[in-house]
C-alpha positions as CSV (number, residue, x, y, z in Angstrom):
1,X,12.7,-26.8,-1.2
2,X,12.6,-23.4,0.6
3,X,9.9,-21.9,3.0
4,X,9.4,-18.3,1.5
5,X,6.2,-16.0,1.4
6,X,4.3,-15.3,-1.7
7,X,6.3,-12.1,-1.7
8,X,9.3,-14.0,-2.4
9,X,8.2,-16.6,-4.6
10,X,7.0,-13.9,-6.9
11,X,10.5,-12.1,-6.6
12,X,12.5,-15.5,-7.1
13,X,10.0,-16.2,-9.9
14,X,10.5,-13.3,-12.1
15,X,14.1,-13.8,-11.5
16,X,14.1,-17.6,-12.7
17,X,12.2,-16.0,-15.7
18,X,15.2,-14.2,-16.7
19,X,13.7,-10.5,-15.7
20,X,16.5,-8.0,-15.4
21,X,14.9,-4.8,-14.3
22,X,12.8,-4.4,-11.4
23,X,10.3,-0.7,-10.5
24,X,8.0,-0.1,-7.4
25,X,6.9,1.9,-4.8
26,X,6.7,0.6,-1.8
27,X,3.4,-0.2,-0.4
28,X,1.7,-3.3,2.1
29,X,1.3,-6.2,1.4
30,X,3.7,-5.9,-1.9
31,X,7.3,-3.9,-0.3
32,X,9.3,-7.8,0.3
33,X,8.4,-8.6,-3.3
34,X,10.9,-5.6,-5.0
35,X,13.2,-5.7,-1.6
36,X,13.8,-9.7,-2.3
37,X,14.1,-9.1,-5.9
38,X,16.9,-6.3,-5.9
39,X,18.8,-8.7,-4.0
40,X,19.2,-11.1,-6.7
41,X,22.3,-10.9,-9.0
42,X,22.2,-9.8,-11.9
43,X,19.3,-7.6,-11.7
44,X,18.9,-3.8,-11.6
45,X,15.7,-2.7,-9.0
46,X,14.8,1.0,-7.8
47,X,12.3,2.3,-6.1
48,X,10.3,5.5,-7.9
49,X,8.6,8.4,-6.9
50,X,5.3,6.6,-7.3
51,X,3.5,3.6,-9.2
52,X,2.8,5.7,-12.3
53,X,6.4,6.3,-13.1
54,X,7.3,2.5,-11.7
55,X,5.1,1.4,-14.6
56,X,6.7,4.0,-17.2
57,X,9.6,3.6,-16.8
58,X,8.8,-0.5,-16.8
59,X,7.5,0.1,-20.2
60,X,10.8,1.7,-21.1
61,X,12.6,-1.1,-19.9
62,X,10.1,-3.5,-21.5
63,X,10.0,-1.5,-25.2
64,X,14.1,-2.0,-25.0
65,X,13.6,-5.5,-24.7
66,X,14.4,-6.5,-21.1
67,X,11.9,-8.8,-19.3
68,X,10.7,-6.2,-16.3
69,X,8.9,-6.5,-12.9
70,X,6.8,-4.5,-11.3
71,X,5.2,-4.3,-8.1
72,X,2.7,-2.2,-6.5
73,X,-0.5,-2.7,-3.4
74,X,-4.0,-2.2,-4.8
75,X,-4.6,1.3,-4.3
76,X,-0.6,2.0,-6.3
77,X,-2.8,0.8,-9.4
78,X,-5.1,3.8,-9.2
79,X,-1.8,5.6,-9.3
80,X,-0.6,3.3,-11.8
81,X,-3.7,3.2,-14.5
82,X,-3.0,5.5,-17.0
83,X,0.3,4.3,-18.7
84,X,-1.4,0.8,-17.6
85,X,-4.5,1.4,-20.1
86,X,-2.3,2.6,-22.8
87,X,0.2,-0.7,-22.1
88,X,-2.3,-2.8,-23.6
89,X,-2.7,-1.1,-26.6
90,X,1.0,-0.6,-27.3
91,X,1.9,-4.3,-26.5
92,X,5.5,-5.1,-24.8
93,X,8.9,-5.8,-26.3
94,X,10.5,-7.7,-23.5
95,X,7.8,-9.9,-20.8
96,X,5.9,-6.9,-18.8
97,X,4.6,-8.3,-15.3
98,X,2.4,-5.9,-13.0
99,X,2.0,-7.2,-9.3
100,X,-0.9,-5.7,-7.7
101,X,-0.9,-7.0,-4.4
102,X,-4.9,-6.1,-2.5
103,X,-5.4,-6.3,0.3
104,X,-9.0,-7.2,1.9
105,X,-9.6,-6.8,5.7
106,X,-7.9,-3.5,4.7
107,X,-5.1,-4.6,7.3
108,X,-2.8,-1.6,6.1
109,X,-4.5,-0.3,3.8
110,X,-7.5,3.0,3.5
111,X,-10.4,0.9,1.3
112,X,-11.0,-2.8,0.3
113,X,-10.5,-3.3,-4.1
114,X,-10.2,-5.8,-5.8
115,X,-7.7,-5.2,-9.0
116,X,-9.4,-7.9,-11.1
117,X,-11.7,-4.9,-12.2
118,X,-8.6,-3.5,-13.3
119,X,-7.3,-6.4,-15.4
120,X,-11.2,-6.4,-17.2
121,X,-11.6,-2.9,-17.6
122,X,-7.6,-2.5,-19.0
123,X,-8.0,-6.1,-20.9
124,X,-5.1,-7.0,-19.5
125,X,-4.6,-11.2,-18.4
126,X,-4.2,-11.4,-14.7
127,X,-2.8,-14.3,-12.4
128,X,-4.2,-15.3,-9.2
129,X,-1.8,-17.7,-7.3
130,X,-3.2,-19.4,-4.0
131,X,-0.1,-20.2,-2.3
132,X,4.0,-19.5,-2.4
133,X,4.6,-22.3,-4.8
134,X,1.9,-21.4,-7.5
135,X,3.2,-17.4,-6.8
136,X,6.6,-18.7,-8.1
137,X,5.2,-20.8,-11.0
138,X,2.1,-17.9,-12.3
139,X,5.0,-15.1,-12.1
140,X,7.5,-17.3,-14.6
141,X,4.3,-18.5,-16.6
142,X,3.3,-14.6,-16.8
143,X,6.4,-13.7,-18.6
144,X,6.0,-16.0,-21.2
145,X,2.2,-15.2,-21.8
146,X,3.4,-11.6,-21.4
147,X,5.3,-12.3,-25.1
148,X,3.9,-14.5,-26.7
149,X,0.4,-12.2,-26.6
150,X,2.2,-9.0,-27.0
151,X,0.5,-7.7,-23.6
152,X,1.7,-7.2,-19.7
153,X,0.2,-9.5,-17.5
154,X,-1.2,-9.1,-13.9
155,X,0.0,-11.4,-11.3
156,X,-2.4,-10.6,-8.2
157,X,-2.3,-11.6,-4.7
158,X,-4.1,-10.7,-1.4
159,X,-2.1,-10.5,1.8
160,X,-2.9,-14.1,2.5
161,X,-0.8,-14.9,-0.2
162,X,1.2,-12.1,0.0
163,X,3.0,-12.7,3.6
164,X,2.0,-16.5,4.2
165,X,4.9,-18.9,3.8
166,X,4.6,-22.6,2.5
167,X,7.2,-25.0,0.9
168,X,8.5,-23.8,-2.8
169,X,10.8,-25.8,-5.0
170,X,13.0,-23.6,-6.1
171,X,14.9,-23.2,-9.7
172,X,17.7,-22.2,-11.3
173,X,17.8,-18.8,-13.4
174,X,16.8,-19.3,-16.9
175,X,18.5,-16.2,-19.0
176,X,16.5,-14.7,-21.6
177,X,18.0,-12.8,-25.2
178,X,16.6,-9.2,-25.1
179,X,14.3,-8.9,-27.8
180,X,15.8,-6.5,-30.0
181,X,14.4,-2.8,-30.2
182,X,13.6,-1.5,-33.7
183,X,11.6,1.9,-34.0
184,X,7.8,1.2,-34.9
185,X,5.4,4.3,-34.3
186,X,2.6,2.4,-34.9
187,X,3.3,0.1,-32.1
188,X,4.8,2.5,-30.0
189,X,3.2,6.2,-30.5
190,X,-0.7,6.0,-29.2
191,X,-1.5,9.4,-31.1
192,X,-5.4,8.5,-32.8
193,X,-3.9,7.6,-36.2
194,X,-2.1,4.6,-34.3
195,X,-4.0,3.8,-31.3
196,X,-7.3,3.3,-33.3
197,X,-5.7,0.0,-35.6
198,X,-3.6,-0.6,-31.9
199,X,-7.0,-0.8,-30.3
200,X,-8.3,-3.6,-32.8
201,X,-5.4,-5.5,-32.7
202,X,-5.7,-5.4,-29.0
203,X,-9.5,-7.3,-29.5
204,X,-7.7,-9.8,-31.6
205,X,-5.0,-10.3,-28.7
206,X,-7.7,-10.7,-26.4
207,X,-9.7,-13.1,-28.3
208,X,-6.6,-15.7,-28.6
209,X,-6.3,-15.1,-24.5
210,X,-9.5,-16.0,-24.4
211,X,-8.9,-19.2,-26.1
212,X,-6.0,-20.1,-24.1
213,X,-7.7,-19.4,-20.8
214,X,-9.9,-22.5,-22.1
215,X,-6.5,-24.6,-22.3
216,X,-4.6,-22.8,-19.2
217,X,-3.3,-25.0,-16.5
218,X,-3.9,-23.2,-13.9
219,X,-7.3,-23.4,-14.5
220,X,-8.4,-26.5,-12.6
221,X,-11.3,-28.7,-11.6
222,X,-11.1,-30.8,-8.7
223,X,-13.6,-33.5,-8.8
224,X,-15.1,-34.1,-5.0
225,X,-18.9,-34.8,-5.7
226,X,-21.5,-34.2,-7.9
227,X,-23.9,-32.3,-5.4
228,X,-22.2,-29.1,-4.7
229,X,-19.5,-27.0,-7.2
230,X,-17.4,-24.0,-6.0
231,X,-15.8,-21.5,-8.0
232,X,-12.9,-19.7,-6.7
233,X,-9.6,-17.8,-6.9
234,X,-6.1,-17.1,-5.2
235,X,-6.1,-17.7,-1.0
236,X,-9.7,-18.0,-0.8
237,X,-9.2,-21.3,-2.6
238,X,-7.2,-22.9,0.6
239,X,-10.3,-22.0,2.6
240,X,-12.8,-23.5,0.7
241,X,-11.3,-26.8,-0.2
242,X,-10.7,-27.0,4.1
243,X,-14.2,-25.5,4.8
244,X,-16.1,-27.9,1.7
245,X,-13.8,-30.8,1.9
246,X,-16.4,-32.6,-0.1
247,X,-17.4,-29.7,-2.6
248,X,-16.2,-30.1,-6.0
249,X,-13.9,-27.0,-6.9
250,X,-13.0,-25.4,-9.9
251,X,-10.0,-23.1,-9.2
252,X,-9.1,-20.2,-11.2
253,X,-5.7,-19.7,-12.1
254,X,-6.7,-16.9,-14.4
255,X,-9.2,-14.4,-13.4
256,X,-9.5,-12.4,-16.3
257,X,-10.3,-13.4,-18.5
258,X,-12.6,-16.3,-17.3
259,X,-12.5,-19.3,-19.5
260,X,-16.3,-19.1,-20.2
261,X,-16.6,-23.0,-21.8
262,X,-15.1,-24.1,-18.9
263,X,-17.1,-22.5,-16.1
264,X,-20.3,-23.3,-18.2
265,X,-19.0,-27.3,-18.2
266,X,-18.5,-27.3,-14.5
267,X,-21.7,-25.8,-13.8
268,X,-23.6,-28.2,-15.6
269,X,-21.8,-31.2,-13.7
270,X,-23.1,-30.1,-10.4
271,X,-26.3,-30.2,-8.3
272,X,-25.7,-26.3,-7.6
273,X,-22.5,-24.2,-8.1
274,X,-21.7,-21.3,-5.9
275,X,-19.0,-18.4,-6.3
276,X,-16.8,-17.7,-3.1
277,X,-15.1,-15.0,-2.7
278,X,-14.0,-11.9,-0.1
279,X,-14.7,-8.1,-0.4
280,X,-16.0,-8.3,-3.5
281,X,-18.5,-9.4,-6.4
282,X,-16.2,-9.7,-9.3
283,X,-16.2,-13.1,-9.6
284,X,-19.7,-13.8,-9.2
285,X,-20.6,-11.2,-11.4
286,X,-18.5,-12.0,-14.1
287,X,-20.4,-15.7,-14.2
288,X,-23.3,-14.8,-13.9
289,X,-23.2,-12.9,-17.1
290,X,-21.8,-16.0,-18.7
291,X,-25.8,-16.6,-18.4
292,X,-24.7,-19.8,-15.6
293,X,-27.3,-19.3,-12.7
294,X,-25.4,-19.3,-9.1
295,X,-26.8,-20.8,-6.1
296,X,-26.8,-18.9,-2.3
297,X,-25.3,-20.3,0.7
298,X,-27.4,-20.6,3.7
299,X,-25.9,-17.7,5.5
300,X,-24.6,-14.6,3.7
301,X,-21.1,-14.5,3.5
302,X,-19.4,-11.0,4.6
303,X,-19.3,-8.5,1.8
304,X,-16.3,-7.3,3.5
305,X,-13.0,-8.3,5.1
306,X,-11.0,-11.7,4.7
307,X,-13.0,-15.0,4.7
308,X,-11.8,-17.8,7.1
309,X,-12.6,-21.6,6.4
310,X,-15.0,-21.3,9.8
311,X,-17.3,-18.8,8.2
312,X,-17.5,-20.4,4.7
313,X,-18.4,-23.6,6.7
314,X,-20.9,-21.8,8.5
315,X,-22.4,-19.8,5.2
316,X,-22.8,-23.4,4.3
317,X,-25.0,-24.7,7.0
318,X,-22.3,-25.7,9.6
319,X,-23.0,-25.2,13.4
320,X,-20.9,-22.4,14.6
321,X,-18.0,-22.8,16.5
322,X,-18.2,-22.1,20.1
323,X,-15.8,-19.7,21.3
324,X,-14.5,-18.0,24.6
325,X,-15.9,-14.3,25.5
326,X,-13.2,-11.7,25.7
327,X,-12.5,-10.3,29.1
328,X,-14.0,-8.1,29.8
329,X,-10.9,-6.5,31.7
330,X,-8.4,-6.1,28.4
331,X,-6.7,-2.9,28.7
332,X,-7.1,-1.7,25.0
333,X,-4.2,-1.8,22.4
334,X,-4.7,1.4,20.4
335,X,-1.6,1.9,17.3
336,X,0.4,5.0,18.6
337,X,3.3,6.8,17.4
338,X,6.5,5.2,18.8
339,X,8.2,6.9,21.6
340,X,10.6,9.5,20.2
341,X,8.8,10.3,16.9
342,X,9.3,13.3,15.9
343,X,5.7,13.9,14.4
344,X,4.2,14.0,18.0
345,X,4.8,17.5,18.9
346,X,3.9,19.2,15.7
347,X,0.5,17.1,16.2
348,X,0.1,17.9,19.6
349,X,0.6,21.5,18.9
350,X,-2.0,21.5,15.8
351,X,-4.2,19.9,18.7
352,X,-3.8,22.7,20.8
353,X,-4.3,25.4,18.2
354,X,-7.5,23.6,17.1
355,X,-6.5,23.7,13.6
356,X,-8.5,21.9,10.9
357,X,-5.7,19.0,9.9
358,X,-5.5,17.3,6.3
359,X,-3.6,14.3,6.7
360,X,-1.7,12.0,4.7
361,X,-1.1,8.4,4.4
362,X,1.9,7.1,6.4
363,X,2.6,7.3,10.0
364,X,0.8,10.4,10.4
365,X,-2.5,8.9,10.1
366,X,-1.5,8.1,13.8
367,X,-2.0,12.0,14.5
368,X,-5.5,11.3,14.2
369,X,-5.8,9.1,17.4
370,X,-6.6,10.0,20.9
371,X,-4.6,12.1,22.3
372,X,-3.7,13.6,19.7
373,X,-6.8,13.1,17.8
374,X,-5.4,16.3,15.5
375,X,-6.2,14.9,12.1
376,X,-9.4,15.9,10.6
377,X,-8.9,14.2,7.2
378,X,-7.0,11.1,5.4
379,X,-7.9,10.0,1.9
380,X,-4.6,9.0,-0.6
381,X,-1.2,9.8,-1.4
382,X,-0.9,13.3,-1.6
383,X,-4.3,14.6,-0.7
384,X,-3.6,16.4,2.0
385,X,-2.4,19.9,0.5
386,X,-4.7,19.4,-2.1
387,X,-7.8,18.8,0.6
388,X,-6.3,21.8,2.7
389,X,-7.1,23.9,-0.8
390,X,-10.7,22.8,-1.0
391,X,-10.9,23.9,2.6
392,X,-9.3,27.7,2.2
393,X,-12.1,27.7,-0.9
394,X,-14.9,26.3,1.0
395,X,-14.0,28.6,4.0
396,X,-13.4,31.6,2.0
397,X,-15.1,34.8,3.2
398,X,-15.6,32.6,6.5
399,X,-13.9,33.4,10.0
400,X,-12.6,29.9,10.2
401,X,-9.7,27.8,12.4
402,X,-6.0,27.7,10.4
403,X,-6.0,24.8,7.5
404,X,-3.1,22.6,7.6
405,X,-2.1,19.9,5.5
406,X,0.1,17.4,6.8
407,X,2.4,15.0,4.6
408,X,5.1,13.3,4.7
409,X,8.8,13.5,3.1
410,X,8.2,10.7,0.8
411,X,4.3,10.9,0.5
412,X,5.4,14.6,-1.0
413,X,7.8,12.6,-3.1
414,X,5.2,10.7,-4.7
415,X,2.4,12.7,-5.4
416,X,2.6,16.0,-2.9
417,X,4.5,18.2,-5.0
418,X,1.9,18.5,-8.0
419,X,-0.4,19.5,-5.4
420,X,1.6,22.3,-3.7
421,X,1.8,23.6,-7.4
422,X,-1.6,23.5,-7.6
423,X,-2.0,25.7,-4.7
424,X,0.5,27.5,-5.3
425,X,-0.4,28.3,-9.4
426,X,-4.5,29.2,-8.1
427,X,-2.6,31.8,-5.1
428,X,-4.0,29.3,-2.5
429,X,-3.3,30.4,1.2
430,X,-3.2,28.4,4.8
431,X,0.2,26.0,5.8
432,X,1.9,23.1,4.7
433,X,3.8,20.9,6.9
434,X,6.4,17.9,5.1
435,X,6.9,16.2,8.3
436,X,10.7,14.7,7.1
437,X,11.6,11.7,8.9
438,X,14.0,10.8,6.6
439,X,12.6,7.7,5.2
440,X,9.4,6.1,4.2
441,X,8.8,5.0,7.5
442,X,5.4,2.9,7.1
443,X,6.4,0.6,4.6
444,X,9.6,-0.3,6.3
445,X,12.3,2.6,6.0
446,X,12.6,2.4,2.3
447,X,14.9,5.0,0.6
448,X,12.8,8.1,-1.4
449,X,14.3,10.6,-3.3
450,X,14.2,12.8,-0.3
451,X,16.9,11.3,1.4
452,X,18.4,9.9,-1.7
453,X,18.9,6.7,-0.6
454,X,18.4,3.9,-3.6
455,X,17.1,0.5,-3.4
456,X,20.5,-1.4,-4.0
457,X,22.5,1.7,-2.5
458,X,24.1,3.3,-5.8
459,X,25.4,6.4,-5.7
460,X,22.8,9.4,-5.9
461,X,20.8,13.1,-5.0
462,X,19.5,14.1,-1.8
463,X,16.3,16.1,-2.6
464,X,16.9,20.0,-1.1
465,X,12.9,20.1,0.0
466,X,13.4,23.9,0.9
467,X,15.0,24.5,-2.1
468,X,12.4,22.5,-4.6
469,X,9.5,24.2,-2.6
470,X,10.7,28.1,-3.3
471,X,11.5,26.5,-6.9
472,X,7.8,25.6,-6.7
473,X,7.2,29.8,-6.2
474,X,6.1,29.7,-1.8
475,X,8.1,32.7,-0.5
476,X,7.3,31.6,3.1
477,X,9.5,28.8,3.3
478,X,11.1,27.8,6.9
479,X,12.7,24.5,8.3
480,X,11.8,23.5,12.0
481,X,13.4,21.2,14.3
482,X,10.2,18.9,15.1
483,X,11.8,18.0,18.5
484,X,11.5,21.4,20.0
485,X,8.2,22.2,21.4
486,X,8.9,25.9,21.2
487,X,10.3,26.3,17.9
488,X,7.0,24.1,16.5
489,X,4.8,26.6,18.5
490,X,6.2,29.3,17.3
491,X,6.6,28.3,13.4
492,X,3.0,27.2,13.2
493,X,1.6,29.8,15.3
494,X,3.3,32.6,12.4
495,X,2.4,30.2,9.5
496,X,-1.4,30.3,10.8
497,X,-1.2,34.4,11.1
498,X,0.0,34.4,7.3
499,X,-2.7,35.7,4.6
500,X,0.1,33.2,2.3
501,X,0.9,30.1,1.6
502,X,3.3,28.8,4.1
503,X,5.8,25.4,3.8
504,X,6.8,24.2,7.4
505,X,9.7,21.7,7.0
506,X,9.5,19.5,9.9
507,X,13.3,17.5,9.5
508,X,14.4,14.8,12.0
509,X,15.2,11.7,11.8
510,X,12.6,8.6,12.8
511,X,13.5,7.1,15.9
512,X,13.5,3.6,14.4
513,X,16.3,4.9,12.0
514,X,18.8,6.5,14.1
515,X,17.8,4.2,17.0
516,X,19.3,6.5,19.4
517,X,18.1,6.4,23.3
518,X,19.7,8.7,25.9
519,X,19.1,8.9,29.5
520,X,15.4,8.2,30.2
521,X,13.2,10.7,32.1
522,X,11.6,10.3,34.9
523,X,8.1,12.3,37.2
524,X,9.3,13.8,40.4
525,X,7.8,13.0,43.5
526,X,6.0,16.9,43.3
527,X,4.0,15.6,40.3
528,X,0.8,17.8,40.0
529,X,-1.4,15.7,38.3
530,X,-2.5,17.9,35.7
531,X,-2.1,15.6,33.0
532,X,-0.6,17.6,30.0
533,X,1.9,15.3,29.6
534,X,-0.2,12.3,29.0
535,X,-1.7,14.1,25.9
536,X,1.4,14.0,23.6
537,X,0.2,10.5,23.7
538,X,4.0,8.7,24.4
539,X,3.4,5.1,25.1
540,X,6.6,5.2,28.1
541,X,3.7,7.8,29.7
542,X,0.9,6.5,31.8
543,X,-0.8,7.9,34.8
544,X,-1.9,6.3,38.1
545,X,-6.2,6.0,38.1
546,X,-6.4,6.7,41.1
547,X,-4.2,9.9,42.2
548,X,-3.8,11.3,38.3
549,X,0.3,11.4,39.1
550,X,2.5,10.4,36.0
551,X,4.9,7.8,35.2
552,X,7.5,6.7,32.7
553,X,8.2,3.3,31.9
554,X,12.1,3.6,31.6
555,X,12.4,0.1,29.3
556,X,9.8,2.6,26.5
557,X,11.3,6.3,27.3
558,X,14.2,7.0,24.5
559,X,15.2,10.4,26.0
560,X,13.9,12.5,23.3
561,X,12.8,15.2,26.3
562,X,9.1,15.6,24.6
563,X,7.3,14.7,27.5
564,X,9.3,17.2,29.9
565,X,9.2,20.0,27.3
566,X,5.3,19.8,27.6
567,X,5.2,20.0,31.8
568,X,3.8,22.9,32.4
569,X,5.8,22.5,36.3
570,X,9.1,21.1,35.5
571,X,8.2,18.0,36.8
572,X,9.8,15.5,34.5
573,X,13.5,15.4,34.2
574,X,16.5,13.1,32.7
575,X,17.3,10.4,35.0
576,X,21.1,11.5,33.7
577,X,21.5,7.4,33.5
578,X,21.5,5.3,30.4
579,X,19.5,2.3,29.4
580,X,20.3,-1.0,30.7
């Protein structure tokens, strides 16, 4: 027995199933599952630009025989879709297993979905472990369900499962002949003259999965009383069964698709059946249409965010829980960017110039927060430059503040570049800044094809960003050390006077890579009070409420000289010490 997450199990799952070839991008709650699985043996795993290719190239590896993992968070299935779609129509070779990996409560994460739409609207079969153990067993299950209906298979989780660890028995590797490749253009080429037969024999795939899900195993009813029935899937399972310890449950192993005979069997065994769920309606929905009729709790449940076993109890008539009022003297705990990073200044400087700021998903987002509170926009992976586009077309003719969009080195990896070509194809203007830490810094400091670090370190290409932008066609192309307050000025400041499109590449290093920390700083004694420096928003900075004067926590401060670049006075300067 090990103790491992549902990350893990799914990793050492597909890995006891014989898989071979593993594709992601990173993205919470699914990273560990790839990370864990490229350090089996015997397995090839990388990590790709973005989901789409992941699942491509998956396909590939799938069409040549090999059984193939990948992995991906919700909103990496948007990305994902359209080879996804098309998978089901073309079938696999070797087992094809898609993690999509939501993420309600939206701890890391810009919207609440729940792929389960995805597996109905795709007609592909998806999994829905509750716990580590059942991740491992649905993931080795998948594979074989993956073949034997000639389709890729979903394994879902929620961050619940995703990151909770329980006890797994573990197995041994189980190796699997590649199923050989022959050319078959029907199978494989989804021009109309194929696609149209593929799409029937897809309906006839479907139909036999529909019959299975009657027989699945995972698929269980737990017999607790005749009064009250609850339906359910993956973690919300463990809090009904703790909140309803006397509810009858039937737990669905497979969400999609539903085993209709079953779900119309259980309802008719109980006084009234109810469907619990989080963030969504999917479930619900999807019975009801069976034509079974679904009784309410007593209470609403939440349409949004994670359930707890407390507030299905209470949905169900129990008493609430007392509980203890916060203090009311808390000092807040806003997320910041860490002490060092080298986004701050090129955010406090866009701050400054009141520029209107598309963001990006990553670290950035952080620009947005006070002090900085810079960024004006965040929506997905890439939609930055593309947003700051809409803006130069929306303001056009319009005296208006400079437009920047603001991404990140692998964020431009994944889906940044096709928008810079965009702009730069329709002769949009305004400035682009590729803030280029050096990793993909969010997720966990994952390699990108930017600093051409791998997944299992192989040999390979560090991206030339400069190059790859003026290979794009932006003649004003410059690269900016983001640790100089000066040099940031003055590069955005020529950017924002441009009637062009101008590329700023911010390159240094994120703190938490190098992990470098010189001589703290420190606030003289002639402090002025004036505050600048506590707008950079470093959390080593604080000032007294009282007198206004500064200080530097020494234990936080890394020496990166930020803070004493921004004093107006020269009143912060290196201790000339090191840290204890």
């Amino acid at each position: 027995m090990e103790l491992i997450s549902g990350n893990e199990a799914i990793a050492r799952g597909a890995w006891e199933a014989g898989a071979s070839i593993g594709v992601a991008y990173p993205g919470t709650p699914s990273t560990e599952t790839m990370e864990n699985f490229a350090k089996m043996p015997g397995v090839y795993a990388e990590w790709c630009p973005n989901e789409k290719v992941a699942v491509e190239v998956g396909l590939g590896a799938s069409a040549a025989g090999k059984r193939v993992l990948s992995t991906m968070k919700h909103v990496g299935v948007n990305v994902a879709a359209d080879p996804l779609f098309t998978a089901a129509y073309t079938g696999v070779g070797g087992g094809f297993v898609v993690l999509a990996a939501d993420d309600p409560g939206m701890h890391s994460s810009q919207n609440e979905q729940d792929s389960r739409y995805y597996a109905m609207a795709a007609h592909i079969p998806m999994l829905d472990p509750a716990d580590s153990a059942e991740a491992l067993a649905f993931t080795k299950e998948a594979f074989v369900i993956s073949e034997r209906f000639d389709i890729p298979v979903f394994i879902r989780s929620t961050v619940r499962v995703s990151h909770t660890k329980c006890a797994v028995e573990t197995g041994e590797r189980v190796e699997t002949a590649p199923v050989p490749y022959e050319k078959n253009q029907p199978k494989w080429v989804m021009m109309p003259l194929y696609a149209k037969p593929r799409r029937l024999d897809l309906d006839e795939r479907i139909e036999r999965l529909r019959a299975y899900a009657e027989t699945c195993p995972f698929n269980r009813v737990e017999r607790r009383g005749d009064a009250v029935g609850v339906i359910c899937t993956g973690a919300t399972y463990q809090h009904v069964v703790e909140a309803l310890p006397e509810a009858s449950v039937l737990k669905l192993g497979m969400s999609w698709p539903l085993p209709a005979q079953t779900i119309a069997d259980f309802a008719a065994s109980v006084d009234e059946v109810y469907v619990v769920e989080e963030a969504s309606v999917y479930l619900s929905d999807q019975v009801k249409a069976l034509g079974v009729k679904l009784s309410q709790p007593a209470r609403p449940l939440s349409p949004a965010g994670e359930l707890t076993p407390q507030a299905i109890a209470c949905a169900f008539g129990a008493d609430e829980a007392p509980h203890a009022d916060t203090p009311a003297n808390l000092p807040p705990r806003p997320p910041a960017l860490c002490p060092g990073c080298p986004h701050r200044l090129v955010f406090r400087e866009l701050a400054r110039m009141k520029a209107i700021v598309t963001g990006d998903i990553g670290c950035y987002t952080l620009g947005a927060l006070a002090p900085l509170s810079a960024v004006d926009t965040c929506v997905d992976m890439g939609a930055s430059i593309s947003m700051a586009h809409g803006f130069e077309l929306g303001l056009e003719g319009e005296k208006h503040r400079p437009v920047v969009a603001v991404i990140g080195d692998s964020t431009f990896a994944h889906s940044g570049i096709t928008s810079l070509l965009n702009t730069v194809y329709n002769c949009g203007t305004g400035t682009v800044c590729i803030l280029d830490n050096r990793t993909t810094a969010m997720t966990g400091h994952q390699g990108n094809p930017v600093n051409g670090i791998t997944l299992q370190h192989r040999p390979s290409r560090e991206l030339d960003l400069p190059a790859l932008v003026r290979a794009l066609g932006v003649d004003d192309v410059r690269t900016v050390d983001p640790m100089d307050m000066k040099a940031v000025r003055a590069a955005l400041k020529e950017a924002a006077s441009n009637d062009e499109l101008s590329v700023i590449v911010f390159e240094s290093p994120c703190v938490l890579l190098t992990k470098e920390r010189n001589a703290p700083y420190e606030v003289k004694s002639d402090c002025r009070a004036c505050g600048t420096c506590s707008l950079i928003g470093c959390p080593a900075i604080s000032c007294d409420p009282e007198t206004k004067v500064a200080f530097i926590d020494a234990s936080l401060c890394v020496g990166c000289s930020q803070c004493s670049q921004a004093c107006p006075y020269g009143c912060i300067v290196s201790t000339g010490g090191s840290h204890a």
